[in-house]
Residue frames as a rotation matrix with the C-alpha (Angstrom) as fourth column:
UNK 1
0.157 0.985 -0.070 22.44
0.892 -0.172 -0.418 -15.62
-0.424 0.003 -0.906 -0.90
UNK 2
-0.332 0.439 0.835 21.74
0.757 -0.405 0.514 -12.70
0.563 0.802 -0.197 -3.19
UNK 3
-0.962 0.172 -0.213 20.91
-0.025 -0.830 -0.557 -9.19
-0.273 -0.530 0.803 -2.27
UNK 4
-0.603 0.755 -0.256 17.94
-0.505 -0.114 0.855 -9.96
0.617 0.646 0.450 -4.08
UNK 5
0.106 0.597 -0.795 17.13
0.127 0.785 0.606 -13.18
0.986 -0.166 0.008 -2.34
UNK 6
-0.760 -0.347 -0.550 18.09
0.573 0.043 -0.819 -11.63
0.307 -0.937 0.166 1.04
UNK 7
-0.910 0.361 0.204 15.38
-0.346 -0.932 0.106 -8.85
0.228 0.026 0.973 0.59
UNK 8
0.092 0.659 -0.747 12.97
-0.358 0.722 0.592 -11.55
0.929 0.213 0.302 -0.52
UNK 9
-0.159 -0.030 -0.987 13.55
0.468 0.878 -0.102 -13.42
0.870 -0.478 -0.125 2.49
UNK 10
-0.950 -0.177 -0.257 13.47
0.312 -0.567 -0.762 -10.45
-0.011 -0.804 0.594 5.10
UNK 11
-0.555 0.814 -0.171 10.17
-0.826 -0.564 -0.003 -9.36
-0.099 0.139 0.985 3.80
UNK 12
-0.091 0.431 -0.898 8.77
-0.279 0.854 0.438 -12.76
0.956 0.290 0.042 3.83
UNK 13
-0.646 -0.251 -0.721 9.49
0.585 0.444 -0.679 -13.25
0.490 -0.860 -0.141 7.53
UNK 14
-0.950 0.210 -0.231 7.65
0.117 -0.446 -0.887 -10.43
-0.290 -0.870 0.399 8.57
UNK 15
-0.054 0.940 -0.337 4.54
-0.944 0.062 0.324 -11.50
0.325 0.336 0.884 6.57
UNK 16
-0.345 0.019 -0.938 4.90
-0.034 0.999 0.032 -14.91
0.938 0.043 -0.344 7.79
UNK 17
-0.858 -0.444 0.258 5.05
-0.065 -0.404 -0.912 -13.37
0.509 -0.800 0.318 11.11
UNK 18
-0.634 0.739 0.226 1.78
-0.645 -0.345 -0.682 -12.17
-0.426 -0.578 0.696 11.45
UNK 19
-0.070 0.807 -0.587 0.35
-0.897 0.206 0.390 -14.67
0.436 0.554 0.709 9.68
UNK 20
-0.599 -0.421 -0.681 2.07
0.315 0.658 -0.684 -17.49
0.737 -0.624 -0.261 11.91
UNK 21
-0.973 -0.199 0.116 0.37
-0.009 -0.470 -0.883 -15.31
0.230 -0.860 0.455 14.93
UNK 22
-0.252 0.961 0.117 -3.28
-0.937 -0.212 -0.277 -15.38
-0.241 -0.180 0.954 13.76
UNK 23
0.399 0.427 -0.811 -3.43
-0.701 0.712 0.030 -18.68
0.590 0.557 0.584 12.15
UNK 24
-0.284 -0.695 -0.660 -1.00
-0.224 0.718 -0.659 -21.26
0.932 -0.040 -0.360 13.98
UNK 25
0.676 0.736 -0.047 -2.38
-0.538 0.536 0.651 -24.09
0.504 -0.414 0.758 16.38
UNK 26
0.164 -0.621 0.766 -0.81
-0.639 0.524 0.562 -26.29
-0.751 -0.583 -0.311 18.80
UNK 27
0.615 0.096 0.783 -1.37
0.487 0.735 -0.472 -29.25
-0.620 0.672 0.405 15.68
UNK 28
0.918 -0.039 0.394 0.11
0.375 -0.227 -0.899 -26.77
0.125 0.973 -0.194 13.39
UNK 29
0.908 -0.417 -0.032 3.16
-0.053 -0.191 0.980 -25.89
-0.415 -0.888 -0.195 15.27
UNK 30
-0.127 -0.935 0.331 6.21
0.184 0.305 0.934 -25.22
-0.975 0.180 0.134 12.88
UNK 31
0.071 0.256 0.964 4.62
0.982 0.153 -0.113 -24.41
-0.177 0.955 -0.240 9.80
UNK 32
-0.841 -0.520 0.147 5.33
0.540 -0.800 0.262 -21.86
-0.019 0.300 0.954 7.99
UNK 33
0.080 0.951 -0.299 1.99
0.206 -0.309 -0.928 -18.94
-0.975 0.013 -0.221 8.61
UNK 34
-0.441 0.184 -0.878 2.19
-0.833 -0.448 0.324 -18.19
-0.334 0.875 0.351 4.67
UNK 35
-0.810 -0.036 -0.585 1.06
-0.246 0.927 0.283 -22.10
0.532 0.374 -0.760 4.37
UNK 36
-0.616 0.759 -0.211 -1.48
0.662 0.353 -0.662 -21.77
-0.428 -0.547 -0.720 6.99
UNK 37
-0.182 0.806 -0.564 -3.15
-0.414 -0.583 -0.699 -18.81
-0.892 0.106 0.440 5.25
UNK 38
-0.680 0.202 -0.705 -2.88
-0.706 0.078 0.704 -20.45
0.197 0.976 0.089 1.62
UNK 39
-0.933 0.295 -0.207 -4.38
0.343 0.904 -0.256 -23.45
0.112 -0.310 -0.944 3.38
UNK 40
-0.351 0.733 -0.582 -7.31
0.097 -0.590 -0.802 -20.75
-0.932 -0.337 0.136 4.91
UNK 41
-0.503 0.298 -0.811 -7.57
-0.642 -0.758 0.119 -19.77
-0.579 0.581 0.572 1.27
UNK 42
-0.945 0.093 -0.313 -7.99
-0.136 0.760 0.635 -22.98
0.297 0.643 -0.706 -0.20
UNK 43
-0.934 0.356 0.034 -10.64
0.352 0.932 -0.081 -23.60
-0.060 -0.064 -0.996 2.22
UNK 44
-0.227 0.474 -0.851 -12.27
0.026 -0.870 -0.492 -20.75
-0.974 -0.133 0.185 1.52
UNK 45
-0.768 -0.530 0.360 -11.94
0.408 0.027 0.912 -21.17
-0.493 0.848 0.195 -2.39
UNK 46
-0.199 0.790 0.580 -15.61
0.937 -0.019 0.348 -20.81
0.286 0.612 -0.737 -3.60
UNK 47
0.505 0.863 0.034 -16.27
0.862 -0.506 0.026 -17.63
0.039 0.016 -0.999 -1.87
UNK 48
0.042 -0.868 -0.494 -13.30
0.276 -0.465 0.841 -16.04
-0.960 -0.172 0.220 -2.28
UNK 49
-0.865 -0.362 0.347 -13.37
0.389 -0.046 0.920 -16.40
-0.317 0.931 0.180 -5.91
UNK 50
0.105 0.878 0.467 -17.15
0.940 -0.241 0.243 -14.82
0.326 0.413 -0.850 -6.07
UNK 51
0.902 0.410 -0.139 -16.56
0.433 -0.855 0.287 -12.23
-0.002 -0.319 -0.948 -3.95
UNK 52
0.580 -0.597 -0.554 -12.60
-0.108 -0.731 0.674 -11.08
-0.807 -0.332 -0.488 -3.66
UNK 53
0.891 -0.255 -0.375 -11.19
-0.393 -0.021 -0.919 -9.76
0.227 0.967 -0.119 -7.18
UNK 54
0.400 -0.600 -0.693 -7.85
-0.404 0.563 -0.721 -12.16
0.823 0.568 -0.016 -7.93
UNK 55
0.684 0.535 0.495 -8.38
-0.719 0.382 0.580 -14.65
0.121 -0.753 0.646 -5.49
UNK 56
0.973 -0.058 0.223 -6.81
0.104 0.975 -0.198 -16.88
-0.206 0.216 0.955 -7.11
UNK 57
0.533 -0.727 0.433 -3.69
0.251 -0.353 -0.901 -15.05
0.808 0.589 -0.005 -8.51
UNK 58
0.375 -0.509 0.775 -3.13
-0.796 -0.605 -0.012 -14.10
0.475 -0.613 -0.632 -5.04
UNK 59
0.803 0.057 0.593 -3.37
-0.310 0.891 0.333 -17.84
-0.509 -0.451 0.733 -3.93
UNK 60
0.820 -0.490 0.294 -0.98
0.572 0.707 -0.417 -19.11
-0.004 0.510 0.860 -6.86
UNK 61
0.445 -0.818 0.365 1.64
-0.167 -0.476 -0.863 -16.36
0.880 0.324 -0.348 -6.18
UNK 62
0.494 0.322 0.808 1.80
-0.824 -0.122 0.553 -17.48
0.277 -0.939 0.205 -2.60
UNK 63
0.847 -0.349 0.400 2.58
0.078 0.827 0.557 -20.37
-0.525 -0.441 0.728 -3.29
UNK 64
0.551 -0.780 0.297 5.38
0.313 -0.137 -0.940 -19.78
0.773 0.611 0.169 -5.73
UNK 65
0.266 -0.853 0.450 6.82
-0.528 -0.519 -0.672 -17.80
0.807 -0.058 -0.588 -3.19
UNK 66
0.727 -0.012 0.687 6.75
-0.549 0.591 0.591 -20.52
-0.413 -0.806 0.424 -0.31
UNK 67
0.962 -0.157 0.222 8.49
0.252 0.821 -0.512 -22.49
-0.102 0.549 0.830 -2.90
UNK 68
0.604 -0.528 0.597 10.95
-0.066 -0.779 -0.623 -19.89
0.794 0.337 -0.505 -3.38
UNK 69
-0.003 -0.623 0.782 11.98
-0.945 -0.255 -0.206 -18.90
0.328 -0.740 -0.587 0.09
UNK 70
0.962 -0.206 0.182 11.93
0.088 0.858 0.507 -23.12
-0.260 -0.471 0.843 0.70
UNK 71
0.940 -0.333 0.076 14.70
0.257 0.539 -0.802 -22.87
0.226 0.773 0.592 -1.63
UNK 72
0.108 -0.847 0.521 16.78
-0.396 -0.517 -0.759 -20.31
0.912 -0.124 -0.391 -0.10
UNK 73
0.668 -0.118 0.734 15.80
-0.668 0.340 0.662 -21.56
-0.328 -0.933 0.149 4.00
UNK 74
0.865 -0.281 0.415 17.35
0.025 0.852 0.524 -24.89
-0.500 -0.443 0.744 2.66
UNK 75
-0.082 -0.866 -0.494 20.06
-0.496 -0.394 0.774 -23.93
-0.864 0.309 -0.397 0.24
UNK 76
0.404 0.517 0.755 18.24
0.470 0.591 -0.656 -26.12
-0.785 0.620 -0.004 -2.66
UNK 77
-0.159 -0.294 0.942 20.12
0.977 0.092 0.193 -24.07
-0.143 0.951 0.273 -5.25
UNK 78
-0.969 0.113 -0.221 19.42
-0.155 -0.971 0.182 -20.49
-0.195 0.211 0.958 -7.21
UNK 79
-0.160 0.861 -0.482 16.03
0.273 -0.431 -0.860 -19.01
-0.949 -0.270 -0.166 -7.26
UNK 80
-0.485 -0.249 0.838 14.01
0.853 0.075 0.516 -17.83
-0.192 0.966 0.176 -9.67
UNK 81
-0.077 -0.023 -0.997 13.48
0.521 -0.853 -0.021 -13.97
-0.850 -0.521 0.078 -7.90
UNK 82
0.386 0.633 0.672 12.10
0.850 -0.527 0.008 -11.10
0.359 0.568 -0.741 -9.33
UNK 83
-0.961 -0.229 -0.157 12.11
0.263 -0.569 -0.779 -7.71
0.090 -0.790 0.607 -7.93
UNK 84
-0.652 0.758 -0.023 8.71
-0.277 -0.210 0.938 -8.12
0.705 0.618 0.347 -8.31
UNK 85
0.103 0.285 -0.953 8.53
0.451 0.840 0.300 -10.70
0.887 -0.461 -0.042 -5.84
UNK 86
-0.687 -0.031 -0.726 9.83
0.700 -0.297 -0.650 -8.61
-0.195 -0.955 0.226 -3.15
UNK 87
-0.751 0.543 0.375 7.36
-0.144 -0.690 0.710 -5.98
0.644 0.479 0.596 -4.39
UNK 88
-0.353 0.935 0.045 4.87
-0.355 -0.178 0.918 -8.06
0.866 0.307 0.395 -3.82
UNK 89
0.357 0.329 -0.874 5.26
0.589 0.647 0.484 -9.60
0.725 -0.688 0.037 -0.54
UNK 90
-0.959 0.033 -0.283 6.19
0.138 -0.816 -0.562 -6.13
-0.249 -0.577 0.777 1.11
UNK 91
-0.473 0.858 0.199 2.88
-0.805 -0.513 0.298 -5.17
0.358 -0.019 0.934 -0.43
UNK 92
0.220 0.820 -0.529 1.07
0.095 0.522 0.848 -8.19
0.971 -0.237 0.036 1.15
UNK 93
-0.194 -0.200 -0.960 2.38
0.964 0.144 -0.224 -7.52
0.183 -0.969 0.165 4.35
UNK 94
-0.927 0.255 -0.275 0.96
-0.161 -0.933 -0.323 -4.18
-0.339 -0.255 0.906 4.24
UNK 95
0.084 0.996 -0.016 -2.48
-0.383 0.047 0.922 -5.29
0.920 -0.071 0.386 2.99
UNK 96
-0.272 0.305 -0.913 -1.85
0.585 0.806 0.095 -7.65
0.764 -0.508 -0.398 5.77
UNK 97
-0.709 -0.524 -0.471 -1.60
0.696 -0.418 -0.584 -4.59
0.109 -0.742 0.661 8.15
UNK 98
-0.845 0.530 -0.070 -4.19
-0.526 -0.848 -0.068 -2.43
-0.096 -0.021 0.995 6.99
UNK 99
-0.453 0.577 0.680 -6.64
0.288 0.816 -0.501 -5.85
-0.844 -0.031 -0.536 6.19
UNK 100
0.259 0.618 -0.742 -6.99
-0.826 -0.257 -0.502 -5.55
-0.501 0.743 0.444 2.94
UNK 101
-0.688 -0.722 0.077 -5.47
-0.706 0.690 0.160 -8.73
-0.169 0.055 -0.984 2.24
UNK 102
-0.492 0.645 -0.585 -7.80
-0.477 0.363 0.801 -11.63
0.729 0.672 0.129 0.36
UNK 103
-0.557 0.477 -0.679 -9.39
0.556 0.822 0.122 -12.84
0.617 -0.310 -0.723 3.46
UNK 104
-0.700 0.111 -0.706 -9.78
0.543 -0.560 -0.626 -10.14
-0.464 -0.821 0.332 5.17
UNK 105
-0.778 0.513 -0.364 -11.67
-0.628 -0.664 0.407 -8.85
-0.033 0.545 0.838 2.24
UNK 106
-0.430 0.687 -0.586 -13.87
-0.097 0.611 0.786 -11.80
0.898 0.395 -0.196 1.99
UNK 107
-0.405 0.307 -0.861 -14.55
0.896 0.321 -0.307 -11.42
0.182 -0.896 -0.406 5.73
UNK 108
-0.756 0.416 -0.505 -15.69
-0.110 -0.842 -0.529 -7.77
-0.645 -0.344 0.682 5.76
UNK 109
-0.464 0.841 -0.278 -17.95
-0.658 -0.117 0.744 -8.29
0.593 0.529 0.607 2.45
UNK 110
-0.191 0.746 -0.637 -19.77
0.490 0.635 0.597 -11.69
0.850 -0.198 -0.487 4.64
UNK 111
-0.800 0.034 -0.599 -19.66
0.388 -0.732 -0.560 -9.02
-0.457 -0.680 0.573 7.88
UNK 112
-0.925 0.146 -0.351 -21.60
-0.380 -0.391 0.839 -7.00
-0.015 0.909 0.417 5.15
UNK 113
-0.788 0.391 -0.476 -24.02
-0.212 0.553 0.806 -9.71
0.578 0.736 -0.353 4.45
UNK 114
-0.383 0.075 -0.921 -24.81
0.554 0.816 -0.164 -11.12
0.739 -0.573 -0.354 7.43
UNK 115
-0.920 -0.096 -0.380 -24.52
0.358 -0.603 -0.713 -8.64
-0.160 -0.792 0.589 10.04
UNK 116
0.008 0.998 0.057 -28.25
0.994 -0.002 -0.112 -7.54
-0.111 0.057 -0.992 11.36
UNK 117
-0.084 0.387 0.918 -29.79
0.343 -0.854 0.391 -3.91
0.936 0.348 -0.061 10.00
UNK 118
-0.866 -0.337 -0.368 -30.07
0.421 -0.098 -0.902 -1.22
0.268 -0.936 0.227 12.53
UNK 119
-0.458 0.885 -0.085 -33.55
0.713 0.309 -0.630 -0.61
-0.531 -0.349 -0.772 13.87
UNK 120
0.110 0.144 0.984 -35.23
0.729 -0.684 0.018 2.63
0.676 0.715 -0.180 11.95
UNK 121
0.912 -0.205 -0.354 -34.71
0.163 -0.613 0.773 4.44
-0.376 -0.763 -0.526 15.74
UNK 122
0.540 -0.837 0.088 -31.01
-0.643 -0.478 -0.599 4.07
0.544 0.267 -0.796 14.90
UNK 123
0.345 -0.542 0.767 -30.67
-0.849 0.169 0.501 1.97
-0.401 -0.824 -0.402 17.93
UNK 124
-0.836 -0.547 0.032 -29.06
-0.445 0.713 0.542 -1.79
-0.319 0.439 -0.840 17.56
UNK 125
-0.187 0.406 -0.895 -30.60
-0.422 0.789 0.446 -4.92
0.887 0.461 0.023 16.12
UNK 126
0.794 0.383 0.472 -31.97
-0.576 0.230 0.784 -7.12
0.192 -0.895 0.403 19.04
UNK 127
0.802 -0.575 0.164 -29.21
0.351 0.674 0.650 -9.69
-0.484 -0.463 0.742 18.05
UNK 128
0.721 -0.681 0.124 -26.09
-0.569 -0.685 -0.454 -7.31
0.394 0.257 -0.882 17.01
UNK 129
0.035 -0.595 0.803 -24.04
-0.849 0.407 0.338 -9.83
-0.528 -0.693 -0.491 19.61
UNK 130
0.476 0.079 0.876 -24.70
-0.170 0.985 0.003 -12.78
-0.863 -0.150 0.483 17.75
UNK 131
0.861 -0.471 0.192 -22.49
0.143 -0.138 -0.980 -11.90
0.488 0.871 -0.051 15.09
UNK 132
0.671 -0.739 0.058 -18.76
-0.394 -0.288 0.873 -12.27
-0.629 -0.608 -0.485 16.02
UNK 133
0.360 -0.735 -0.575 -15.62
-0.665 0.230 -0.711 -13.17
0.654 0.638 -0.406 14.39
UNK 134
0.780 -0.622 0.059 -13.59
0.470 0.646 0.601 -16.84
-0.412 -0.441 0.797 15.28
UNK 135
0.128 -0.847 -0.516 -9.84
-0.985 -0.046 -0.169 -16.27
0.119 0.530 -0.840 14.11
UNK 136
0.499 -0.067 -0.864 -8.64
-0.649 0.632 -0.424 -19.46
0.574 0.772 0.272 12.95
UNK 137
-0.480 -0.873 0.080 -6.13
-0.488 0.190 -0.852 -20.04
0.729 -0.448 -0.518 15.26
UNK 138
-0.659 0.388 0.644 -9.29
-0.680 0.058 -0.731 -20.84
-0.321 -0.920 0.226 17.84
UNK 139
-0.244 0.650 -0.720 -11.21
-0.932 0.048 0.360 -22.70
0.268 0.758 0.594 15.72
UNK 140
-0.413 0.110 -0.904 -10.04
0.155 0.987 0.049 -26.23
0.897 -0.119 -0.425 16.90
UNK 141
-0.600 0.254 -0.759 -10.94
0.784 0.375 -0.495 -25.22
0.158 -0.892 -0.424 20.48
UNK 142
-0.566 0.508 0.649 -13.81
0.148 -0.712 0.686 -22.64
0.811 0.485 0.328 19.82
UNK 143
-0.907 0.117 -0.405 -14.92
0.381 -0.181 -0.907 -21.08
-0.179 -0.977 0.119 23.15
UNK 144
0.115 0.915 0.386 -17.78
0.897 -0.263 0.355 -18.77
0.427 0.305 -0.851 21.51
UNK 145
0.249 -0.009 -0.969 -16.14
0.830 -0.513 0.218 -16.02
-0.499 -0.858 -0.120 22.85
UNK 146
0.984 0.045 0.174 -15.51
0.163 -0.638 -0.753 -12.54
0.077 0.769 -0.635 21.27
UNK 147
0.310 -0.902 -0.300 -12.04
0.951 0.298 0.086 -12.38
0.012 -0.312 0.950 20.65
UNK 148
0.337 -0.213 -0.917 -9.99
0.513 -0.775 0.368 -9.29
-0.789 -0.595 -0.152 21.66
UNK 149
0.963 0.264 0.061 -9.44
0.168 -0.404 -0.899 -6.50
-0.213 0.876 -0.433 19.60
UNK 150
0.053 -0.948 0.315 -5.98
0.865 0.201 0.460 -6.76
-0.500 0.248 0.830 17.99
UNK 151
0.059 -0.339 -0.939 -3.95
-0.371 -0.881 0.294 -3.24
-0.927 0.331 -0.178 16.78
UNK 152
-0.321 -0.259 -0.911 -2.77
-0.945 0.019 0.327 -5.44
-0.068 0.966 -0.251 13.30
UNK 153
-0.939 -0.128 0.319 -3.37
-0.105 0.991 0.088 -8.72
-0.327 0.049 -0.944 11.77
UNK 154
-0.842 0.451 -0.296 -6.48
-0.523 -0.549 0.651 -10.12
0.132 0.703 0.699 10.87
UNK 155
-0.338 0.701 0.628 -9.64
-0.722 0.234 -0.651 -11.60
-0.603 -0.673 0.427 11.72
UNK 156
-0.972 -0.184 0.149 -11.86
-0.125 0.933 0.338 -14.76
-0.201 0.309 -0.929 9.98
UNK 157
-0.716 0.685 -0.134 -14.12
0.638 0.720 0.272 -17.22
0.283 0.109 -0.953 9.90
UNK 158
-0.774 0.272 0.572 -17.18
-0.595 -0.620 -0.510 -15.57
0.217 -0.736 0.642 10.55
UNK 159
-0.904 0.192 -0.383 -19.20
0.361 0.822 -0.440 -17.51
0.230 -0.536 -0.812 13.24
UNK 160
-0.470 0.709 0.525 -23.18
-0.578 -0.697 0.424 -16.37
0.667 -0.104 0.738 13.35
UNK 161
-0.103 0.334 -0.937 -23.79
0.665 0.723 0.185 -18.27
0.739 -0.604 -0.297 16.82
UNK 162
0.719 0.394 0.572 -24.86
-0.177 -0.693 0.699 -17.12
0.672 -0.604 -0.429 19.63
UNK 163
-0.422 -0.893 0.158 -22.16
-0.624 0.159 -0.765 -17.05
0.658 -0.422 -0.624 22.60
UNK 164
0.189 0.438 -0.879 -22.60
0.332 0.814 0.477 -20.30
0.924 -0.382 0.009 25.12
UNK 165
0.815 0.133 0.563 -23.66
-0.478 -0.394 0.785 -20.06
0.326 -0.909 -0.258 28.62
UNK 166
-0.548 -0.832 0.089 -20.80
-0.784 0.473 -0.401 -21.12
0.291 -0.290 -0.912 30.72
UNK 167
-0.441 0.268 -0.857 -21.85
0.084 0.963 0.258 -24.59
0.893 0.041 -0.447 32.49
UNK 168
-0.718 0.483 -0.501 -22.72
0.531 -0.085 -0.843 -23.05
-0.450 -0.872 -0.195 35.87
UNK 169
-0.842 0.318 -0.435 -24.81
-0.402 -0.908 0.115 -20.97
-0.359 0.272 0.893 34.11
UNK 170
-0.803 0.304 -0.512 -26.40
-0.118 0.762 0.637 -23.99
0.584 0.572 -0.576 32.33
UNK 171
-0.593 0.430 -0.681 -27.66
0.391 0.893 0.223 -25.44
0.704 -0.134 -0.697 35.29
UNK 172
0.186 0.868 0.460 -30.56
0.085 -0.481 0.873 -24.35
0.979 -0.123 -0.163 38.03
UNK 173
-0.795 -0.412 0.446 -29.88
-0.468 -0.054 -0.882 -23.34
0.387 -0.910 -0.149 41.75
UNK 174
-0.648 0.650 -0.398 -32.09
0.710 0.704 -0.007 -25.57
0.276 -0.287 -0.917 44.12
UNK 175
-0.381 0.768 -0.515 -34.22
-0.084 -0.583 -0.808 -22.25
-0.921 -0.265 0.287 45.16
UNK 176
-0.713 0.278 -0.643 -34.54
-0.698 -0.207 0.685 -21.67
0.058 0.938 0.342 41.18
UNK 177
-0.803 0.217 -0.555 -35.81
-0.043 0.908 0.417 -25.59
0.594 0.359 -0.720 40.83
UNK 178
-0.512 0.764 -0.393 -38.36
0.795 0.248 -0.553 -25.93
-0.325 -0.595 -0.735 44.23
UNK 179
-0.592 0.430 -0.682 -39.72
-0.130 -0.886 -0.445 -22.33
-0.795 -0.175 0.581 42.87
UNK 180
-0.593 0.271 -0.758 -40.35
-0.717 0.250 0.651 -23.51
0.366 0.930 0.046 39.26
UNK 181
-0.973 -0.014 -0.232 -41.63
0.108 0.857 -0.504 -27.09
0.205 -0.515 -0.832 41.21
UNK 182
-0.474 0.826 -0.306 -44.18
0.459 -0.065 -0.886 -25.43
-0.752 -0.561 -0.348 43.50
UNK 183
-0.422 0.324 -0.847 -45.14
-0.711 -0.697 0.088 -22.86
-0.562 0.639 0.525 40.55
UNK 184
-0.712 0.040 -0.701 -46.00
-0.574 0.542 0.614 -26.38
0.405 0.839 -0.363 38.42
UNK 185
-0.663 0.473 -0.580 -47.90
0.624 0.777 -0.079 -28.21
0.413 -0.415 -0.811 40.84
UNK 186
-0.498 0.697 -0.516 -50.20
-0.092 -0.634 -0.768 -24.94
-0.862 -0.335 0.380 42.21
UNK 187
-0.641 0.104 -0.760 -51.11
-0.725 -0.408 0.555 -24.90
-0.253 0.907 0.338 38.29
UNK 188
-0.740 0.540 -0.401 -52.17
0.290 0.794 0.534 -28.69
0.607 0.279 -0.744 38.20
UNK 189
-0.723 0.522 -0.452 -54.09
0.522 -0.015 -0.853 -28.10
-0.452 -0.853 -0.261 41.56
UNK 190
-0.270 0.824 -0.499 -56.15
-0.346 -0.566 -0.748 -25.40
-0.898 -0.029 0.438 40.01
UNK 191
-0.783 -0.218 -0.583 -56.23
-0.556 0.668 0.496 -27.32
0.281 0.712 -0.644 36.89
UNK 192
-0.845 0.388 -0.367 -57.99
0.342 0.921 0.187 -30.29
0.411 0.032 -0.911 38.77
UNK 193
-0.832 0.447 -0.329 -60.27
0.010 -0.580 -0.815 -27.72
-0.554 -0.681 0.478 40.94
UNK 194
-0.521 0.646 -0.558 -61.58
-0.645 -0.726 -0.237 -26.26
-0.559 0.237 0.795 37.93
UNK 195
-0.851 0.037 -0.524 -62.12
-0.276 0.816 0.507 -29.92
0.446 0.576 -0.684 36.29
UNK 196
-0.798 0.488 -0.354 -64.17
0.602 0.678 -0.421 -31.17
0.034 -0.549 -0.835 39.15
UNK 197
-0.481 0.716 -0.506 -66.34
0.083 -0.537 -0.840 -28.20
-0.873 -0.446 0.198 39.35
UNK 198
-0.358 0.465 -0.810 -67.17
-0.777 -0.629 -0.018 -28.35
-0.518 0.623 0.586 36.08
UNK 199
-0.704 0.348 -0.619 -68.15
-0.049 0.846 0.530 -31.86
0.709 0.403 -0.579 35.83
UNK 200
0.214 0.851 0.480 -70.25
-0.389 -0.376 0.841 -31.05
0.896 -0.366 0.250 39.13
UNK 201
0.087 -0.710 -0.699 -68.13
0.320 0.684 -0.655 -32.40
0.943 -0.167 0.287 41.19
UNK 202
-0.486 -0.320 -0.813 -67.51
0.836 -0.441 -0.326 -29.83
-0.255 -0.838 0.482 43.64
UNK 203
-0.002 0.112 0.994 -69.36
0.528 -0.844 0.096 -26.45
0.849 0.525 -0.057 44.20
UNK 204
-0.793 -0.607 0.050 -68.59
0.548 -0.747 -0.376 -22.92
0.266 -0.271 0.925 45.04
């Protein structure tokens, strides 16, 4: 290996790193996290390319370099390294850090979009909560929960659902149910009262 291709390869691990950390699934277990975000981009493709300038260029150097550092992981021969390349994947691992990085942009502009106006008091929106970020990594087993706030890395999908009640929450306590019960049947009662008296039925 190359001082070149050793640089390349040190700075590639610690962008894989954190991308392995936000993105990787039990299903996905072993993949490389620069392959789960190109994957993120792909499926992102249409609004990425309206809304986050070289979308694409960032997507098709990505892969080049997966290709690359496949070459060195397996010994597949010489490379075709840059010092560009390490350039540029130190500098994505520092967008990745600071989220400026092509999803993370395309998630703060739909944040942007989406997210409700604050009242003209200043105070919130009524539904400010129903706006939350999934990360990716949760996606297959999506709780609806807000996920904790992380120091680095980056954030996703954004999910405009409300959070779900848990399941005890769901259901009614037997006071709740005979109260709601007696509260329905006092209603018919006066209901039928006010029927009969007004067909002549009964008077007051």
């Amino acid at each position: 290996m190359t001082d070149l291709e050793n640089r390349f390869f040190e700075a590639f691990k610690l962008a894989d790193k954190i991308c392995k950390e936000e993105l990787n699934t039990e299903e996905e277990r072993g993949t490389l996290g620069i392959t789960l975000y190109i994957r993120e981009m792909e499926r992102c493709q249409l609004d990425g390319l309206a809304t986050v300038k070289n979308w694409n260029d960032d997507c098709d150097r990505l892969r080049y370099l997966v290709r690359e550092r496949n070459i060195i992981a397996h010994g597949n021969g010489a490379t075709a390294l840059t010092e560009s390349d390490v350039e540029y994947i130190k500098g994505f691992h520092e967008r990745l850090l600071n989220l400026t990085d092509p999803i993370s942009l395309l998630e703060k502009a739909r944040r942007a979009t989406l997210a409700p106006k604050p009242k003209k008091d200043g105070s919130k929106a009524a539904n400010d909560d129903d706006f939350f970020y999934t990360p990716p990594a949760q996606r297959a087993k999506r709780d609806n929960t807000v996920p904790q706030k992380r120091d680095n890395g980056f954030v996703y999908e954004w999910n405009p659902e409300k959070p779900k009640r848990d399941e005890k929450s769901k259901k009614w306590s037997t006071s709740e149910a005979l109260a709601v019960s007696i509260s329905v049947a006092a209603l018919l009662l006066c209901a039928a009262v006010l029927a009969l008296a007004y067909l002549g039925y009964l008077n007051f």
